[in-house]
C-alpha positions as CSV (number, residue, x, y, z in Angstrom):
1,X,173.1,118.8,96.2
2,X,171.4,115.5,96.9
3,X,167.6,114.3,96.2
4,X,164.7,112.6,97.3
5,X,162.1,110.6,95.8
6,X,159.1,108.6,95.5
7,X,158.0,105.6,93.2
8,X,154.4,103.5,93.2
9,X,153.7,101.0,90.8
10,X,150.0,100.3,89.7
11,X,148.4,97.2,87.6
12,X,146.1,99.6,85.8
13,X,142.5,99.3,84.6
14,X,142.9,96.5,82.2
15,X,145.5,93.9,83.4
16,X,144.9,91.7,86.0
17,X,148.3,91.4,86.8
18,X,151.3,93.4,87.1
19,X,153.8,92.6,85.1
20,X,156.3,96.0,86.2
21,X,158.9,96.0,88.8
22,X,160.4,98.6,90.8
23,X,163.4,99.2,92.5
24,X,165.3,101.4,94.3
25,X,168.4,102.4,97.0
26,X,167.2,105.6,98.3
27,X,171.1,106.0,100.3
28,X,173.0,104.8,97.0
29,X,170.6,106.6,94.7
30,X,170.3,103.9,92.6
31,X,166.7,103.3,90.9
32,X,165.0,100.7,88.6
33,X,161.7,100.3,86.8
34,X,161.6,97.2,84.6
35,X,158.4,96.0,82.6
36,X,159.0,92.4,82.1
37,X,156.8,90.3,79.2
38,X,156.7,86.7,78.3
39,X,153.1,85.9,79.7
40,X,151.8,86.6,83.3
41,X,154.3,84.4,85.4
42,X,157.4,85.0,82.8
43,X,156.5,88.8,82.9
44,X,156.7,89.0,86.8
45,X,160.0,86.8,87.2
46,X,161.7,88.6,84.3
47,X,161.3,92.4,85.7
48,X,161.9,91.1,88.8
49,X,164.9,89.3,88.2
50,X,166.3,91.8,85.4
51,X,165.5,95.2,88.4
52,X,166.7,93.6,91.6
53,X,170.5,92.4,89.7
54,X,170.7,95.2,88.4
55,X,170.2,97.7,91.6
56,X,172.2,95.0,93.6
57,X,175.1,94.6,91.1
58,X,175.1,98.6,90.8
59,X,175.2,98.9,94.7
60,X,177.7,96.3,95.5
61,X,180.0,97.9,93.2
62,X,179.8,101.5,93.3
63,X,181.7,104.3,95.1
64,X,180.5,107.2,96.3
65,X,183.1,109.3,94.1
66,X,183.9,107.4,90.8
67,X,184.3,108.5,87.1
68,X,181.8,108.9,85.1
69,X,184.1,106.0,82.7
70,X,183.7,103.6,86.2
71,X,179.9,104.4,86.7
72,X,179.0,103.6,82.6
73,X,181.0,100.5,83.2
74,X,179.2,99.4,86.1
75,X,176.2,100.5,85.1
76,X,176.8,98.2,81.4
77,X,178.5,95.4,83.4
78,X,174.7,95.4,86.1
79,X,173.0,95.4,82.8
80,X,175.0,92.2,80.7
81,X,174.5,90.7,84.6
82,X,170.9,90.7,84.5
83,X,170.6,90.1,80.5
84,X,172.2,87.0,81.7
85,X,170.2,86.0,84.6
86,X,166.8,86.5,83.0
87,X,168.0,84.3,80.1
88,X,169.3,81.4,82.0
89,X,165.6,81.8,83.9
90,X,163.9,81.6,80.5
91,X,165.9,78.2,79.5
92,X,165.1,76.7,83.1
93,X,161.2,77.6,82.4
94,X,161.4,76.0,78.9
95,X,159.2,79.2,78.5
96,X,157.3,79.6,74.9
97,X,156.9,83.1,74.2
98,X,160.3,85.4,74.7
99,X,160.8,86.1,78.3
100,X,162.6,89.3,79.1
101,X,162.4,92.7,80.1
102,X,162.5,96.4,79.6
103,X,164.6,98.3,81.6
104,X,165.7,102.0,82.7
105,X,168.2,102.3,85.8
106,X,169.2,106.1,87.1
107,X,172.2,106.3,89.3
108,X,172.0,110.1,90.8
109,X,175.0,112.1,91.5
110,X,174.8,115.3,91.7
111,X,175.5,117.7,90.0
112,X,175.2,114.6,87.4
113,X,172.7,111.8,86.9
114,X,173.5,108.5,84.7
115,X,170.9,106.9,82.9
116,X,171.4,103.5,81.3
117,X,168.3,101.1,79.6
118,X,167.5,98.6,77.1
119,X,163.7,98.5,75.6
120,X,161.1,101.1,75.9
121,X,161.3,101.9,79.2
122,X,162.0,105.9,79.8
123,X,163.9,108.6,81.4
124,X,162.6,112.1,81.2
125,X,164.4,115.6,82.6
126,X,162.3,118.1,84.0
127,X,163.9,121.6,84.2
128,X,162.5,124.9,84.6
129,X,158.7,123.5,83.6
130,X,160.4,122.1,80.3
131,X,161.0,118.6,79.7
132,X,163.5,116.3,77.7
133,X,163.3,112.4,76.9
134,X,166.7,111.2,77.9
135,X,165.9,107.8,76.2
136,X,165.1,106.7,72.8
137,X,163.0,103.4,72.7
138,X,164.6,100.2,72.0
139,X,161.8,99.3,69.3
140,X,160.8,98.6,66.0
141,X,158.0,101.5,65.6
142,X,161.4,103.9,66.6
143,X,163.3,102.7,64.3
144,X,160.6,104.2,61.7
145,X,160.9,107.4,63.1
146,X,164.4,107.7,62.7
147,X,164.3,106.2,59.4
148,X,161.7,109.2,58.3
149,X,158.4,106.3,57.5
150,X,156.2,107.8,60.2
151,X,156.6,110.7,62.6
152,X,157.2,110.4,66.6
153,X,152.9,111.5,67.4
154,X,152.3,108.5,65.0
155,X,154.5,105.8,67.0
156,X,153.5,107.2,70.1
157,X,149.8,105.5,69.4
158,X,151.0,102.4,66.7
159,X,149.8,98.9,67.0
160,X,153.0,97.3,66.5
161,X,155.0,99.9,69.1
162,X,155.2,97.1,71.7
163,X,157.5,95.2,69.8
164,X,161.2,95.5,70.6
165,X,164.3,94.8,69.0
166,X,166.3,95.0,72.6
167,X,165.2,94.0,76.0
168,X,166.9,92.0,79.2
169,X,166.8,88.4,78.7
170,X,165.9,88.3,74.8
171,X,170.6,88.2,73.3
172,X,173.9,88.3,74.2
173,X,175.5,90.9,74.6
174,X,172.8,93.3,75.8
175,X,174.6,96.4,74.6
176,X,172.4,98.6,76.9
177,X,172.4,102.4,76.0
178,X,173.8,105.0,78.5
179,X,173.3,108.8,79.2
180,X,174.6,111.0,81.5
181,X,172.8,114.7,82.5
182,X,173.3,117.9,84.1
183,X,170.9,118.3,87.4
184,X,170.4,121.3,88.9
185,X,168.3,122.2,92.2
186,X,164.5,122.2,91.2
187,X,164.9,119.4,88.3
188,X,163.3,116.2,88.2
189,X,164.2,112.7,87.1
190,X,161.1,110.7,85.9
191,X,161.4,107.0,85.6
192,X,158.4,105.0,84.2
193,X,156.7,101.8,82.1
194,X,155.3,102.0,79.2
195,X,152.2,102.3,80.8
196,X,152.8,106.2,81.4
197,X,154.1,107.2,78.7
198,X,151.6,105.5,76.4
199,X,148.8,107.1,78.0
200,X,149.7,110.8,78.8
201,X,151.5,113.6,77.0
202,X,154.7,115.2,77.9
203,X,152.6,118.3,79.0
204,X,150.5,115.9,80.9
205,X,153.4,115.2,82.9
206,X,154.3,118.6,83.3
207,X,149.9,119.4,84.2
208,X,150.6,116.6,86.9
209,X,154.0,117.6,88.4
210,X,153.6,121.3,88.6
211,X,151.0,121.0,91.5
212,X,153.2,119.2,93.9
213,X,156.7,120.4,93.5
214,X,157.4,120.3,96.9
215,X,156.5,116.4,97.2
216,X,157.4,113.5,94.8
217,X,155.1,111.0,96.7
218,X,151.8,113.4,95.6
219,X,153.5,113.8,92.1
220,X,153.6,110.2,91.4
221,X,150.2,109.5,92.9
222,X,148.8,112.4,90.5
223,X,150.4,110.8,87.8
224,X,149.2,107.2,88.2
225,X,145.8,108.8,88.6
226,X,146.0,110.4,85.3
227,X,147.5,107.5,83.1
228,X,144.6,105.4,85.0
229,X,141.7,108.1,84.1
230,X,143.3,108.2,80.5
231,X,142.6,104.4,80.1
232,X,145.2,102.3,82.2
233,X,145.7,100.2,79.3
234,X,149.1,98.7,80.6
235,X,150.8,98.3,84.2
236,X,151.8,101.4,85.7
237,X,154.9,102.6,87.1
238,X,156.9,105.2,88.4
239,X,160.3,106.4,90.2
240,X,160.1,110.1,90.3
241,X,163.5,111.8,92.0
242,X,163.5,116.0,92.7
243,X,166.9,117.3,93.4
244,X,167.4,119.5,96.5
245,X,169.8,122.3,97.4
């Protein structure tokens, strides 16, 4: 098995400025979104910084047939590196407002993927037309869901959902959480900002994939076009990865 994929990013209908970052090693299979925030300028440095350590440290690192136990610890180590990083740029900036970043990173492997993040960045796992969240948000709105105080359709829409309790850049240690998944021929990996998720269902994911199957670079197009025609309240982004025979 192997895979190929496609990612765009987009600044959406209301933003001037896009504060997302994308990032990806199509021959290491290693792939980034990060959604930085701290102000225009703080936002752009932090996903930038926090995406492109990351996907380098992973890179540098890896082998082509390591343990599941080395890739989780390369995958944590890549994460603490850029927690690090984005901080020590917020202290240079004398920045204000917090300065960090959410963050998913995907390292593919067939017939296993690894899926690592830290905010409310996501990972979804389409298989057979259904789909699976392979993240749960960094943030305070989940915690009331898991607590029982509101239900998940309620936090999916609540004022307060952008606030998180983890993200690149904001403590020491990072303490990112990690995933690994069963891929079969057929599935998908989806990959994405806030700004998706916050402005389309998870059977509006499935509306937009299931006409182009046969091409991730249409898929993510359709989907940036929905989340825009939805509202585009937020930057846009998207690494979506099909696995092939």
């Amino acid at each position: 098995m192997t895979s190929i994929s496609a990612h765009k990013t987009d600044v959406g209908r209301v933003s001037k400025h896009n504060q997302d970052y994308i990032w990806t090693d199509e021959s290491n299979q290693v792939y980034v979104v990060a959604d930085g925030m701290g102000g225009q300028d703080a936002g752009e440095l932090a996903s930038e910084l926090a995406a492109t350590t990351t996907g380098q440290f992973i890179t540098a690192r890896l082998q082509t047939h390591a343990t599941a136990a080395v890739v989780k610890e390369i995958m944590s180590a890549a994460l603490e590196e850029a927690n690090e990083t984005v901080m020590q740029a917020a202290q240079a900036a004398k920045q204000d407002r917090p300065m960090g970043a959410a963050i998913v990173v995907a390292v593919v492997r067939p017939p296993t993927a690894y899926i690592s993040h830290a905010g409310d960045a996501r990972a979804y796992l389409i298989h057979q037309a259904a789909i699976t969240r392979l993240t749960a948000d960094d943030s305070w709105v989940a915690q009331l869901v898991a607590s029982g105080v509101i239900t998940e359709e309620q936090a999916e829409h609540h004022p307060l959902g952008h606030i998180l309790i983890k993200a690149v850049g904001h403590e020491s240690p990072l303490e990112p959480a990690f995933k690994e998944v069963t891929v079969t021929p057929g599935d998908w990996l989806l990959l994405c900002s806030d700004g998706l998720w916050k402005m389309l269902s998870q059977e509006q994911f499935l509306a937009a994939l299931q006409p182009h199957e046969a091409t991730p670079a249409s898929a993510v197009e359709a989907l940036v076009e929905a989340a825009n025609a939805a509202g585009g309240k937020d930057n846009i982004s998207i690494i979506l990865i099909k696995i092939t025979a």
